[in-house]
Rosetta silent file (secondary structure, phi, psi, omega in degrees, C-alpha in Angstrom):
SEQUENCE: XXXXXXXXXXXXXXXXXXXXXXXXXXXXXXXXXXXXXXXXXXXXXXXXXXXXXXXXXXXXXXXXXXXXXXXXXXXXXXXXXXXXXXXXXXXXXXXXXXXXXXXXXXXXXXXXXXXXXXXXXXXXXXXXXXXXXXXXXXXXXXXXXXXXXXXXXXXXXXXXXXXXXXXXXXXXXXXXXXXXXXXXXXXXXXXXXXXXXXXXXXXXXXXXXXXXXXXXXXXXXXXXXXXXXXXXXXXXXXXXXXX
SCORE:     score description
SCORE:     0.000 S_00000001
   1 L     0.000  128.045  171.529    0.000    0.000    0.000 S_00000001
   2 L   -78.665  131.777  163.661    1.195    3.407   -0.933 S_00000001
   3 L   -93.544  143.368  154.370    0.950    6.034    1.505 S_00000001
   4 L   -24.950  126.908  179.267    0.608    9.704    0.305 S_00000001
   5 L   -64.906  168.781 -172.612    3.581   12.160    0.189 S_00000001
   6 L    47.530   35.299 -176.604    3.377   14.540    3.150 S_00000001
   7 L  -139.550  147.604  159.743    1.152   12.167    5.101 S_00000001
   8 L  -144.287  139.488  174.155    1.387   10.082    8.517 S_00000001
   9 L  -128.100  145.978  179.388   -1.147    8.107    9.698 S_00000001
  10 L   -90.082  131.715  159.067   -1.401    7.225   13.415 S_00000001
  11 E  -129.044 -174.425 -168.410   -2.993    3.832   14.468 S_00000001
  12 L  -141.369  100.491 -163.456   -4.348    2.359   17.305 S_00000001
  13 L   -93.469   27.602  171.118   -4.509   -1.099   17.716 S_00000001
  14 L  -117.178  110.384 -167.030   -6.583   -0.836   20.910 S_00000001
  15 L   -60.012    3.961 -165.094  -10.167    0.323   20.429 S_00000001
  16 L  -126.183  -53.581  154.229  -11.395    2.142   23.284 S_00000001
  17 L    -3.818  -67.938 -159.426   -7.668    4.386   22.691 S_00000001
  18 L   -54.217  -33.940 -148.551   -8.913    5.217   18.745 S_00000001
  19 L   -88.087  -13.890  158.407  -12.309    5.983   20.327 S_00000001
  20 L   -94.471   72.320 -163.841  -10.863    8.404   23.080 S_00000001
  21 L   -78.310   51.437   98.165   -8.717   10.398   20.127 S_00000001
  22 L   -96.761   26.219  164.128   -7.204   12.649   22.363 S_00000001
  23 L  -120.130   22.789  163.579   -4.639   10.493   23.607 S_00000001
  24 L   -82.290  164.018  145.635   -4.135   10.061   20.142 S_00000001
  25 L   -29.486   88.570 -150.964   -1.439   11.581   18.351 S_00000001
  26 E  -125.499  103.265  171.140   -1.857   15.477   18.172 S_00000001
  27 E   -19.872   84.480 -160.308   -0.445   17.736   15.735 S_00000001
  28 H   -44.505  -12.395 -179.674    2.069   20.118   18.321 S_00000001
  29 H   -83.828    1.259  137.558    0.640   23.019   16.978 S_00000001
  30 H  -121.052   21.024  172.967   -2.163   22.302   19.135 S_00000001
  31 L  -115.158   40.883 -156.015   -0.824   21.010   21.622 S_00000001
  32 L   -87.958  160.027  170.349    2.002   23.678   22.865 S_00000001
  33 L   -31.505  122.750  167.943    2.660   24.292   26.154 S_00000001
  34 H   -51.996  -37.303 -170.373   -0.251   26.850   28.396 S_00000001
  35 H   -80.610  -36.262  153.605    2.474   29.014   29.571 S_00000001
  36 H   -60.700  -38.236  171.854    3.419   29.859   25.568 S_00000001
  37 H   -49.577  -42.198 -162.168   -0.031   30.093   24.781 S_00000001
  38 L  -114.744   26.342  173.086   -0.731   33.049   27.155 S_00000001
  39 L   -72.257  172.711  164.961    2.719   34.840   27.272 S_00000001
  40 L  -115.880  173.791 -150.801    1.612   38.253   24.871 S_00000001
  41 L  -106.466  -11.443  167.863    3.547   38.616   22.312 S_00000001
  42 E  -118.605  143.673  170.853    4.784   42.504   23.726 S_00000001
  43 L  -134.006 -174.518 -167.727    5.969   43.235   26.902 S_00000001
  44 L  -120.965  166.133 -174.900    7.293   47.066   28.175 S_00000001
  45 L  -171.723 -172.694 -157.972   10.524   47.260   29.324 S_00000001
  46 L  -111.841   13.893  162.054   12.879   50.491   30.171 S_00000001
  47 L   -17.512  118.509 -157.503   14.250   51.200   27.102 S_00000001
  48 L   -69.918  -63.356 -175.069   15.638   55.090   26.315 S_00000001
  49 L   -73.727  173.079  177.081   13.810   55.350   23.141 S_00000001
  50 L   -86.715  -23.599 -174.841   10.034   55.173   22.786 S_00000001
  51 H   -68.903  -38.562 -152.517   10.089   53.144   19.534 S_00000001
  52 H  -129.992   25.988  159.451   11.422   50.469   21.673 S_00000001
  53 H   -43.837  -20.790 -173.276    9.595   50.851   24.824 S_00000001
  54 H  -112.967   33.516 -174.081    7.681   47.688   23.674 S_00000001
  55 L   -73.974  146.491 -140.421    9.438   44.518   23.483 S_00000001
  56 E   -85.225  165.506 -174.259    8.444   41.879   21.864 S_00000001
  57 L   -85.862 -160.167 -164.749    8.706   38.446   23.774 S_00000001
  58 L  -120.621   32.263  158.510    9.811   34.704   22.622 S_00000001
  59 L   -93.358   -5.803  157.991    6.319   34.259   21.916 S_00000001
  60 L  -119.291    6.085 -175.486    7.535   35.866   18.554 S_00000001
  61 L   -67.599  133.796 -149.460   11.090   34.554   18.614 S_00000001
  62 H   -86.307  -18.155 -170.892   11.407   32.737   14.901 S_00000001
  63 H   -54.345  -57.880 -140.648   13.277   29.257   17.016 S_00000001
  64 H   -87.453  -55.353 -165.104   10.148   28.662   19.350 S_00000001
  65 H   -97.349   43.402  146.170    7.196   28.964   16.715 S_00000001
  66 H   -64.926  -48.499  174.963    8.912   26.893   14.466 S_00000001
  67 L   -65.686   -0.498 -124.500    9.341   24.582   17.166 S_00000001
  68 L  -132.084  -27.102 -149.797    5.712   24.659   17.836 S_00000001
  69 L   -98.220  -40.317 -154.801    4.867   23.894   14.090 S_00000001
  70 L  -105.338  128.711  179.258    6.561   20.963   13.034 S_00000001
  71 L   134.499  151.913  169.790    5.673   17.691   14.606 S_00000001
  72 E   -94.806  152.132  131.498    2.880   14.978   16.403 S_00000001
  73 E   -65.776   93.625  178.918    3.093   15.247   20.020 S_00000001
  74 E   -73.000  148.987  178.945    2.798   11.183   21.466 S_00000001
  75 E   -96.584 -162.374  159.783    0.575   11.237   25.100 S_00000001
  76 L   -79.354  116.039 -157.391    0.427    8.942   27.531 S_00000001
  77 L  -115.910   24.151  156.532   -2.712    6.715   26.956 S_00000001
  78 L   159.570  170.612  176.610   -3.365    6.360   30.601 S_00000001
  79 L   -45.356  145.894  179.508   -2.079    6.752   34.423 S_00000001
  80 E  -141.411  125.211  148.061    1.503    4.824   34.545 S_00000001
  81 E  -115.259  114.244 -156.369    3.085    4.515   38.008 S_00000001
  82 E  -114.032   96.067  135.064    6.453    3.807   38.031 S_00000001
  83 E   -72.635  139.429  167.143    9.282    2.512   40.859 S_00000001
  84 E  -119.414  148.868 -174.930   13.098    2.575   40.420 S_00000001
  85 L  -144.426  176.779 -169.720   15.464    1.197   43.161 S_00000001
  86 L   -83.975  -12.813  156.136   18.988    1.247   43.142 S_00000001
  87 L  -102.235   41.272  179.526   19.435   -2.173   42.060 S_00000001
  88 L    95.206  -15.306 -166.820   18.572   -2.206   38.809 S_00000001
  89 L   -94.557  168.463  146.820   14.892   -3.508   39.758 S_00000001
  90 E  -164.941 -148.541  161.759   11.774   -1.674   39.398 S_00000001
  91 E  -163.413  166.201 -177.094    8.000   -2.015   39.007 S_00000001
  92 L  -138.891 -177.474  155.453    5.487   -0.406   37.489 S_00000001
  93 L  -151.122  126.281  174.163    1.473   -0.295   37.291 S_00000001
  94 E   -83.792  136.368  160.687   -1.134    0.910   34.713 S_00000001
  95 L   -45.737  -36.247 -168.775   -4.716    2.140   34.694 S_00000001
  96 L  -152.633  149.069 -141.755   -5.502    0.187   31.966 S_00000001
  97 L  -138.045  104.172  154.753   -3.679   -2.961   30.542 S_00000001
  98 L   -78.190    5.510 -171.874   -2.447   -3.353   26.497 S_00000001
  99 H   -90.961   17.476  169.970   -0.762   -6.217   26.600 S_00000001
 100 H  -112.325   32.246  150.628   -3.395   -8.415   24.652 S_00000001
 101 H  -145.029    0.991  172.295   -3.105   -6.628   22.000 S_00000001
 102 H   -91.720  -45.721 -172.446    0.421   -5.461   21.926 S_00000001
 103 L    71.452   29.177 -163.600    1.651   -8.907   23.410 S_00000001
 104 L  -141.765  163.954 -173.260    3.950   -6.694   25.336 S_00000001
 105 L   -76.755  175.702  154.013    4.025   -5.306   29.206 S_00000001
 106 L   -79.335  -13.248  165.504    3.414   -1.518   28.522 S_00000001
 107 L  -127.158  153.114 -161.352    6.645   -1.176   30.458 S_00000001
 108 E  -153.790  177.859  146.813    9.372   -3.068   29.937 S_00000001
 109 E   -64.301  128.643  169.109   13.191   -2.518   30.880 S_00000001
 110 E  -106.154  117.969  170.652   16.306   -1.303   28.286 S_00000001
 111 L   -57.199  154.172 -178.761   18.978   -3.455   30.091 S_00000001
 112 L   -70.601  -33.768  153.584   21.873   -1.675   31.282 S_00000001
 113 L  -104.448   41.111  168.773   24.097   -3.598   28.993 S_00000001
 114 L   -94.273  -23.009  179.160   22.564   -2.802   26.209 S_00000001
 115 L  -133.128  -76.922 -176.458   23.287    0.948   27.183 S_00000001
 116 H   -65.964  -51.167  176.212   24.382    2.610   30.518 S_00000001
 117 H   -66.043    3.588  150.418   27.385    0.369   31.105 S_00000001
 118 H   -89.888  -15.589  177.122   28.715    1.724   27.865 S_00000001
 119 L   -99.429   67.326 -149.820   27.519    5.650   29.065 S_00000001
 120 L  -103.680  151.645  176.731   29.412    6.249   31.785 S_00000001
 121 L   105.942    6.408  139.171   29.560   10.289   33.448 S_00000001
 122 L  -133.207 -166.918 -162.189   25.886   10.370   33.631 S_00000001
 123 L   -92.900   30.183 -179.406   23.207   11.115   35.770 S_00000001
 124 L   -83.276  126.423  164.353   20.524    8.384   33.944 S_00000001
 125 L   -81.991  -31.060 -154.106   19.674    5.378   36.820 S_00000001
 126 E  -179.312  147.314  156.906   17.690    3.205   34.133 S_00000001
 127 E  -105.674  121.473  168.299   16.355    3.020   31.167 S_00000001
 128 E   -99.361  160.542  170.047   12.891    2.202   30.516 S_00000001
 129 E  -108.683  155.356  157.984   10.474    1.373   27.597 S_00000001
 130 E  -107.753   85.316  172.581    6.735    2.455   27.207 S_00000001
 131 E   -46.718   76.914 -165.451    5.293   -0.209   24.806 S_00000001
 132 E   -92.965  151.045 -169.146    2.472    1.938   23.322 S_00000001
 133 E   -88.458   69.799  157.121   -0.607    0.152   21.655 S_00000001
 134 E  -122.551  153.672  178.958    0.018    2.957   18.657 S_00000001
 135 E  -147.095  153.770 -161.860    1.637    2.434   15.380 S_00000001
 136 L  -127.106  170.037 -156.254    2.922    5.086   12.877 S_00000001
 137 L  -166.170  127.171  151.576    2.996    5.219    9.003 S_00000001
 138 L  -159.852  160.889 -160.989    4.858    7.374    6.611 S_00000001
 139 L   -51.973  178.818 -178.028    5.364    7.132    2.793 S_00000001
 140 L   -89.885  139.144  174.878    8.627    4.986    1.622 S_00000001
 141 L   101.407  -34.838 -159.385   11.629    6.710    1.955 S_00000001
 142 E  -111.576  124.664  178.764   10.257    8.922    5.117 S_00000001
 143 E  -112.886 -179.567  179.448   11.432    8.364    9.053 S_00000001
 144 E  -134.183  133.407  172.508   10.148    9.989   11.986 S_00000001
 145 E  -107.500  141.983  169.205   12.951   11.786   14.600 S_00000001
 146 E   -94.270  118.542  174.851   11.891   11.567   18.187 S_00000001
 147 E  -128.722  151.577 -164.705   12.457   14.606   20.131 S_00000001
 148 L   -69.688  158.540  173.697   11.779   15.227   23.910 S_00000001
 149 L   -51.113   61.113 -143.703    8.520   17.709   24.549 S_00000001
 150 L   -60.513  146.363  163.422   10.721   20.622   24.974 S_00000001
 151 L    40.295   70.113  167.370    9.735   23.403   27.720 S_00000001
 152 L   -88.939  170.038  172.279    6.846   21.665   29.088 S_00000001
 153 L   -60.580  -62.086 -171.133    4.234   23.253   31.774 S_00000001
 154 L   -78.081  133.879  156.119    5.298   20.717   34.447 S_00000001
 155 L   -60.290  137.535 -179.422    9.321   20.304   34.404 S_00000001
 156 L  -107.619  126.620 -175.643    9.641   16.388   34.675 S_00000001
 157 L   -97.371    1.243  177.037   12.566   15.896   37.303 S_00000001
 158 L  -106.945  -19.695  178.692   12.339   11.701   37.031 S_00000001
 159 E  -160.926  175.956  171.737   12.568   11.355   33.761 S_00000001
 160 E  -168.971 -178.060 -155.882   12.897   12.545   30.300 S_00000001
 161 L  -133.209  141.132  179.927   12.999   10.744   26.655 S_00000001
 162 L   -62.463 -165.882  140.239   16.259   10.893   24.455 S_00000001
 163 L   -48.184  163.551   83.706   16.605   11.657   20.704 S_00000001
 164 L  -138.587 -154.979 -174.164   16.170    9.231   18.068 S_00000001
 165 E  -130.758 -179.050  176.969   14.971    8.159   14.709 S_00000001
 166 E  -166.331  128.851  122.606   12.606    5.120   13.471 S_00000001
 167 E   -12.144   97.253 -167.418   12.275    3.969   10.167 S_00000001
 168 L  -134.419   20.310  152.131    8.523    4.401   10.046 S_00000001
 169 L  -105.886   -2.756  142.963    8.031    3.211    6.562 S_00000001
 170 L  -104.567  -28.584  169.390    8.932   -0.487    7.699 S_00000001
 171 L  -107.817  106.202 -175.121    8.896   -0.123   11.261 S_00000001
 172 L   -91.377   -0.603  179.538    5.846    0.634   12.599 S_00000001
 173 E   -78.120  135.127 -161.697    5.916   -0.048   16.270 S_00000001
 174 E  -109.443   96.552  161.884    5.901    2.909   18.835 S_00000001
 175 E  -118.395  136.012 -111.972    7.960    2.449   21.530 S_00000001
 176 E  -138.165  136.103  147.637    8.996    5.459   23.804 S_00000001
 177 E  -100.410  153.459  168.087   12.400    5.400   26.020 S_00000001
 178 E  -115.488  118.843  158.618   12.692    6.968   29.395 S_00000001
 179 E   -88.446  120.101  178.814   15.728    7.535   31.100 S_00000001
 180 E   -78.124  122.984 -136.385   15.135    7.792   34.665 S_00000001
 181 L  -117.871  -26.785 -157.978   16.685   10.329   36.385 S_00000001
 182 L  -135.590  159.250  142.645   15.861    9.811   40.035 S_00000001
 183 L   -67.736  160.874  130.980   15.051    6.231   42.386 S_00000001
 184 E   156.034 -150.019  178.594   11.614    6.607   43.961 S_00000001
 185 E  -104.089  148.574 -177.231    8.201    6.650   42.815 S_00000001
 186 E  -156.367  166.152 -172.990    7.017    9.176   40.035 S_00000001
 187 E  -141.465  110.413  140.157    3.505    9.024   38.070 S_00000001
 188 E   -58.898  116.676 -151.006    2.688    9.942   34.445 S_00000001
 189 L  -122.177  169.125 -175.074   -0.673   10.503   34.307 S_00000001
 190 L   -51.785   92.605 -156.019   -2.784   10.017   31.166 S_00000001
 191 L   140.496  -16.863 -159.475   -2.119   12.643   28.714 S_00000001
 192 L   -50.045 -174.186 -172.262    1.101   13.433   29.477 S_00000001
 193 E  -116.315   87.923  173.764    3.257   14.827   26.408 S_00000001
 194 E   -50.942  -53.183 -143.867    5.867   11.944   26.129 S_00000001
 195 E   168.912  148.239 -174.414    7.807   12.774   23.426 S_00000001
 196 E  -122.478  132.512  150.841    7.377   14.667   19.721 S_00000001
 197 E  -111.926  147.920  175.782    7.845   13.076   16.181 S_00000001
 198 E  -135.423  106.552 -177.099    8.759   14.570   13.296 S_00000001
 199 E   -44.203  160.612  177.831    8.467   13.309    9.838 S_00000001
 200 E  -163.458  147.921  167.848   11.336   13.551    7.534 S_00000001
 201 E   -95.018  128.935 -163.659   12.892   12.419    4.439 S_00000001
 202 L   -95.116  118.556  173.159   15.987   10.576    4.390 S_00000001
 203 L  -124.027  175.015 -158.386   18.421   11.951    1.918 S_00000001
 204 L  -134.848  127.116  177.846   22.312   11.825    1.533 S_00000001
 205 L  -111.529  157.978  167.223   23.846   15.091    1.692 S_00000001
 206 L  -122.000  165.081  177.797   27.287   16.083    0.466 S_00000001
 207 L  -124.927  157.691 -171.954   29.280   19.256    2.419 S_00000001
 208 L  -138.480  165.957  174.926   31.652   21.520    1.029 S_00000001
 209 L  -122.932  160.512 -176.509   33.708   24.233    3.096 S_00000001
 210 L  -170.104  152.467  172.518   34.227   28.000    1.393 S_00000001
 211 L   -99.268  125.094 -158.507   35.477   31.165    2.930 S_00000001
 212 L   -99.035  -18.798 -176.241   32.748   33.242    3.464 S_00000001
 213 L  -101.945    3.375  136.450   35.578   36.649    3.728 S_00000001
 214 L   -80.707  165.560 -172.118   36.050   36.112    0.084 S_00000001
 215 L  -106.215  129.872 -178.916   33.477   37.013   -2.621 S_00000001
 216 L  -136.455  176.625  175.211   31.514   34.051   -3.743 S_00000001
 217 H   -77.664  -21.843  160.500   27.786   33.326   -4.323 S_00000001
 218 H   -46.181  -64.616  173.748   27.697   32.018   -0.944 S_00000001
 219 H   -46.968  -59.984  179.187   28.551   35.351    0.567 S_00000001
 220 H   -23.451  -55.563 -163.030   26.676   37.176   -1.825 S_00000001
 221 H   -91.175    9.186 -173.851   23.664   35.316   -0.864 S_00000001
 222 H   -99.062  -18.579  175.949   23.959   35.232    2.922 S_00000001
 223 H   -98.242    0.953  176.868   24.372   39.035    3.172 S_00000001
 224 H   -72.465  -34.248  161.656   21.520   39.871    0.597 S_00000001
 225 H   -32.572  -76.541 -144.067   19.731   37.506    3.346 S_00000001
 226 H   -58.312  -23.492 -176.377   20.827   38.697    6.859 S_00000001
 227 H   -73.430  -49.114 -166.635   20.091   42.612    4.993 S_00000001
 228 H   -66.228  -14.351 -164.911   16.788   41.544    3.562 S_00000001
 229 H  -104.998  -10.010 -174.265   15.007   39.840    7.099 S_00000001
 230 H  -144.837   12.050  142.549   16.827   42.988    9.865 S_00000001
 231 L   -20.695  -51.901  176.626   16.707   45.630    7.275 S_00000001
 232 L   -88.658 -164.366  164.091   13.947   47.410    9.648 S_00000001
 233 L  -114.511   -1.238  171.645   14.726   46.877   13.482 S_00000001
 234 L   -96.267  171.754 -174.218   11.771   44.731   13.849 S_00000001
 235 L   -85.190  112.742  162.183   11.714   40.735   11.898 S_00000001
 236 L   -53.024   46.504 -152.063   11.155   40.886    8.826 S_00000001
 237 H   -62.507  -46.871 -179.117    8.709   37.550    9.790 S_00000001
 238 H   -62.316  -22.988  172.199    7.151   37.530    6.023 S_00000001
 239 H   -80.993  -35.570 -166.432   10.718   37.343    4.634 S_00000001
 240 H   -60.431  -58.071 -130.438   11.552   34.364    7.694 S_00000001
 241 L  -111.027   19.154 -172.050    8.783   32.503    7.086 S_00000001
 242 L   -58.013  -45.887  178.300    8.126   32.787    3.194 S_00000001
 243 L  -114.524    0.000    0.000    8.870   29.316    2.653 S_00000001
């Protein structure tokens, strides 16, 4: 089956999940963070001139709503409660129980030698997995990079989820790492923001190096840029965000 360029489809192979579709997969640009939502986009500030008496916040900064734009957000598809102990053990419990249709715990272990006794110098106790009864899709040719939920409303101080990629035109299985940060007890509660994907196409780049204080087409075109977007003293946002 072909899938459609520019398309991912989220599944669910647990039915009462598809039918509560907001612990589905959710497009980050509706899910961003409450405290970004309501910053304003000007704030005053003491500034000598009056022109610039008004500055604007990073609620217009070109980084964050980029960051805001591109991407799925995965949740949590119910309460998870989670112990770590210092020997390697831990346990967990769920609200609600996937493994007969997953054939998997919803939490599982990444042994340490599979990982941490090769990472040594940091402050990860364990790695865990969250075995989610979701499955991803994208066209041939197209991965998905996993990136953590950046600058969420709650800070999570037990745990947080690395980088990676997934092959998500053969491999379709969603499984989420945690590296646990702390021993105790800590609770994810249904909804939580896990972890973001972001489709992509895998291409083979080549690099070149060029002196940028000589005149080349490089130069040329990076200062008709950096002139054409801070020309004014405000962001030239229609020039940023043109393509």
């Amino acid at each position: 089956m072909n899938i459609r360029k520019n398309k991912i489809v989220f599944g669910s192979v647990h039915k009462g999940l598809f039918l509560n579709k907001e612990l589905m997969p959710q497009p980050i640009e509706t899910y961003t963070p409450s405290w970004f939502r309501n910053i304003p986009n000007i704030t005053k500030n003491n500034y000598e001139f009056e022109y610039f008496k008004k500055q604007k916040t990073v609620k217009t900064c070109p980084s964050f709503v980029e960051m805001y734009r591109e991407g799925y957000v995965i949740l949590a598809p119910c309460d998870i409660l989670i112990e770590t102990f210092n020997d390697d053990n831990y346990k967990w419990k769920s609200s609600v129980n996937f493994k007969l249709q997953t054939g998997l715990d919803l939490v599982d272990q990444h042994g340490s030698l599979q990982f941490l006794e090769h990472y040594k110098g940091s402050d990860i106790k364990q790695v865990l997995k969250i075995n989610l009864p979701i499955r991803v899709f994208t066209p041939k040719g197209y991965s998905v990079r996993q990136m953590p939920y950046s600058f969420s409303d709650t800070q999570q101080d037990f745990w947080e989820v690395p980088i990676g990629t997934l092959k998500t035109d053969v491999m379709n299985v969603v499984n989420i790492q945690i590296f646990v940060k702390k021993y105790g007890e800590f609770l994810i509660p249904a909804g939580t923001p896990l972890c973001v994907y972001i489709p992509y196409k895998r291409e083979k780049f080549k690099h070149q190096y060029i002196d940028l204080t000589k005149n080349n087409k490089y130069k040329d075109l990076y200062e008709k840029n950096m002139l054409d977007i801070f020309k004014h003293f405000k962001l030239n946002k229609s020039k940023y965000y043109k393509s």
